[in-house]
N, C-alpha and C positions, 0 to 999 in steps of 0.2 A: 385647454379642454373645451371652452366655450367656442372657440373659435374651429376649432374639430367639428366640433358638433353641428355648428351653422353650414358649414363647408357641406356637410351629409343633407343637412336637411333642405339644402340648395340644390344637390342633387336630385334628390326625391323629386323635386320641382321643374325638373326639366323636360319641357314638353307640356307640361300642365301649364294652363290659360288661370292667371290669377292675379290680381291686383291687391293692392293695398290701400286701406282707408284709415281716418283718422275722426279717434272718437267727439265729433262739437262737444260734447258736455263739458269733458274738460279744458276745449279749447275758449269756451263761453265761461269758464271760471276763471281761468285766466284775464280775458278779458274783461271784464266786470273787475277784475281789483285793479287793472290798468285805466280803465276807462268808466267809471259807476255810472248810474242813471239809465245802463242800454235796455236791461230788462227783455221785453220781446221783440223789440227790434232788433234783437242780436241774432236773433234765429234764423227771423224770415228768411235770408240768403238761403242758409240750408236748407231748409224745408221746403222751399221752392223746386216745382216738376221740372220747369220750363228754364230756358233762356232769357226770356220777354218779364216773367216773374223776379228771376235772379236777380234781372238789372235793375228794375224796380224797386228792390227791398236794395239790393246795394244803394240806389239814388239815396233811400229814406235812412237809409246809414250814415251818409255820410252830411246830410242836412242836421241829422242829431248831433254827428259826432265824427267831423276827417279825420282825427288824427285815429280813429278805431277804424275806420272805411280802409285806412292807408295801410295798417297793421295788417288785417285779413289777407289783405290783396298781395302779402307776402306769400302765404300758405299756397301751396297748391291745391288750386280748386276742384282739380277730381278727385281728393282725397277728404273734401268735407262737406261738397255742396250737394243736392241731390241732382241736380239734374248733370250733374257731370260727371256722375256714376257710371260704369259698366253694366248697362241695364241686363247683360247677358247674366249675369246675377243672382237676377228678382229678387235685390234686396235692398228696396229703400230705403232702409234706417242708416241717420246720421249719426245715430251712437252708440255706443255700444253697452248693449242691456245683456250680453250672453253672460258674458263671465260676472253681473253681477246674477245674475241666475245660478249659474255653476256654485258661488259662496254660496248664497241662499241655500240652496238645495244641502250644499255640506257643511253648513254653519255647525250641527250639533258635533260633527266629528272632528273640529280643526283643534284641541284642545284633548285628544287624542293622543295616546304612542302610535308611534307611524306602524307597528304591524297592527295594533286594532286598527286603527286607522283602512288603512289597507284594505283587512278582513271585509270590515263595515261595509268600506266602499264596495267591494266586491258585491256582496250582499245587494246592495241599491242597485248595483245596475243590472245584477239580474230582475231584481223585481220590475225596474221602468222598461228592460226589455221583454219581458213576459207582458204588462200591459200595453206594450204597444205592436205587439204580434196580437194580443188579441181584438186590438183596433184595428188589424187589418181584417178584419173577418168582415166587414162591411161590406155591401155590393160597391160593383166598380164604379169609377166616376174620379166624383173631384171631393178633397178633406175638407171634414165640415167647418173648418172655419171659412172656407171659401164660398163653400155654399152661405153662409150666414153674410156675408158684405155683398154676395150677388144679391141677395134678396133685399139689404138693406139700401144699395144704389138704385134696387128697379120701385122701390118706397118712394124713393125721394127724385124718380123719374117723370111725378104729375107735374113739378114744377116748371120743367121745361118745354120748349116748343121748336120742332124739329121741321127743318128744311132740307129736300131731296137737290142734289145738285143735276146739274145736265147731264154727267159721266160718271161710270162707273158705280161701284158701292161706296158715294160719299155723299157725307150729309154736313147740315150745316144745325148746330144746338143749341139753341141761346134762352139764357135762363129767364124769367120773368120778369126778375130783377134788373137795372136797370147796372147793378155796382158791379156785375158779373160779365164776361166779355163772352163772345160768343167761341163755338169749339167747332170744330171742322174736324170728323170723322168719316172716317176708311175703311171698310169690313176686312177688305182685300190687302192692305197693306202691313193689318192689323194697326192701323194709326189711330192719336187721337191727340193733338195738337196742345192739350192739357199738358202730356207727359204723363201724365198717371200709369196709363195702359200699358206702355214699354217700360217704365219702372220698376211694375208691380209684377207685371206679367198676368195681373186681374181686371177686365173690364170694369172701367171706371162708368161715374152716373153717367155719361154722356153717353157710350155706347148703348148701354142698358136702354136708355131712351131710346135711340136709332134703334135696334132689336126690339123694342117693345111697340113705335111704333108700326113696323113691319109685321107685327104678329110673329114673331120668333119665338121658339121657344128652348131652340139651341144655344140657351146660354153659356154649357159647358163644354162646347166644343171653341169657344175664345178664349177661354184658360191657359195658360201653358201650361204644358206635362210636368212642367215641376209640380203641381199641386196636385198631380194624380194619384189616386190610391194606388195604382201601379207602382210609380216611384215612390210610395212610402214605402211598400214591401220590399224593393228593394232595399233601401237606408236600411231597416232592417232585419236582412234577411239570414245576416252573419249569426256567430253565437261566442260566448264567451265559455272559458274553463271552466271548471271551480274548483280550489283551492282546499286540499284538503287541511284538518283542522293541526293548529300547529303544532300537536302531541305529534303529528307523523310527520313533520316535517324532515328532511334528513338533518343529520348534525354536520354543523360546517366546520370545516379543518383550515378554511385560511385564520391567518391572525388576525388577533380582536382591534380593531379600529377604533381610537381613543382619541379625545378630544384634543386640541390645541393646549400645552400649557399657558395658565394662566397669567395675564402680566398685568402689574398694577400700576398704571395710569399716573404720572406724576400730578400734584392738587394744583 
C-alpha cells in the first residue's frame, strides 16, 4: 500500500522542479551526541549564503573537531547547507520549522476521535482561509513582512560605504567595520556576492545601501514576485467544502473495520 502510494505521488511529480532538503536541527542533534562541545560552530556551515563563508566555518569545524568536519562531509551538501540550496526556492531555512507549526497549530486537537478531529480541523482551516483572503484586500505590492526587513536592511544601510564601479549597475560595499568583507553588487544581474539576495529572493543591507545611495526609491520592484500580494491571492484563491454535520452523514453499508486481535507478548 505504501509503496502504491509513493509510485502515485512520484507521479504527480513529473514535470514539476522540486528538490529535497534535510532538516540541520536534527542533523545537529545528532551530532552533538557523537561529538559534544560543537555548540555554534555546528551551524555556521549551514547558515552560511556564500561558498567563501561555507569553507570558512567548515575550516573552523574541523580545527574544533575532524572527526565531526569528516562526518558532515558525508551528507549531501545541497540538502543542508544554505548556500547549496536551490535558490529558485526562496527559501533559505536549514530547518525545518513547518510542520513544528502545523502540531502547534493542531496540538488542542490531537487527543481527539478522528471524526471530531476531522470536523475541527475542517473548521480551522476555513477560518485561517477566510483571514487570509481578507489579507488580500491590501493594495498591490509586496507582503508586509517583506516590506518590514526592507525597511529594517535600509536602517542599518548608514553603516556602510558604497563604491560605484567603472561598468555597468555595480557597486562595491564595504562595511565600516573592519571584521566585515567588502560585497560587490549588481542591480542588472540582480547579484550580491553575500548570497543573501539569490537566497532570499529579498534585497539584502548591501543592495539597500547601493539603492539608497542612488536615491532609489524602487525598492519593490528587486523583490521577487514570490512575495507579491498578487501571488498571495493566488495561494489562496481556491475554497474548501464544508462538511455537513454528522447527523446527515449518509449511513455506511460497507463492514465495520475492527481492530487487530490482541496478542500477549511473552515476559
Amino acid at each position: 500500500m505504501r509503496k502504491a502510494s509513493m509510485l502515485r505521488f512520484t507521479e504527480n511529480l513529473e514535470g514539476v522542479q522540486h528538490n529535497q532538503r534535510s532538516c540541520f536541527r536534527h542533523i545537529y542533534h545528532i551530532m552533538i551526541q557523537k561529538f559534544p562541545g560543537l555548540d555554534e560552530v555546528a551551524w555556521k556551515p549551514a547558515e552560511a549564503y556564500n561558498l567563501k563563508s561555507f569553507n570558512a566555518a567548515m575550516e573552523e569545524l574541523g580545527l574544533t573537531n575532524m572527526e565531526a568536519k569528516l562526518w558532515m562531509e558525508k551528507h549531501e551538501t545541497s540538502t543542508w547547507a544554505r548556500h547549496a540550496f536551490d535558490h529558485s526556492v526562496r527559501c533559505p531555512l536549514s530547518f525545518n520549522i513547518i510542520s513544528l507549526a502545523f502540531q502547534n497549530w493542531l496540538k488542542e486537537l490531537n487527543c481527539k476521535p478522528i471524526i471530531t478531529l476531522v470536523m475541527e480541523y475542517e473548521n480551522k482551516l476555513h477560518d485561517l482561509m477566510f483571514k487570509r483572503r481578507y489579507a488580500e484586500m491590501k493594495d498591490d505590492g509586496i507582503v508586509p513582512r517583506v516590506e518590514m526587513k526592507l525597511e529594517g536592511n535600509k536602517f542599518f544601510s548608514s553603516k556602510y560605504d558604497v563604491l560605484p564601479a567603472d561598468v555597468g549597475e555595480e557597486w562595491s560595499v564595504t562595511h565600516r567595520s573592519e571584521a566585515n568583507p567588502t560585497c560587490q553588487v549588481n542591480l542588472t544581474r540582480r547579484h550580491c556576492s553575500c548570497g543573501e539576495w539569490e537566497a532570499t529572493g529579498v534585497p539584502c543591507v548591501h543592495v539597500l545601501v547601493v539603492l539608497v545611495h542612488e536615491g532609489r526609491e524602487d525598492y519593490n520592484t528587486f523583490v521577487d514576485d514570490f512575495f507579491t500580494v498578487e501571488r498571495y491571492r493566488v495561494a489562496y484563491d481556491g475554497y474548501i467544502l464544508t462538511l455537513p454535520d454528522i447527523d446527515q452523514w449518509r449511513k455506511c453499508t460497507n463492514p465495520t473495520v475492527l481492530p487487530p486481535p490482541m496478542v500477549h507478548m511473552p515476559n
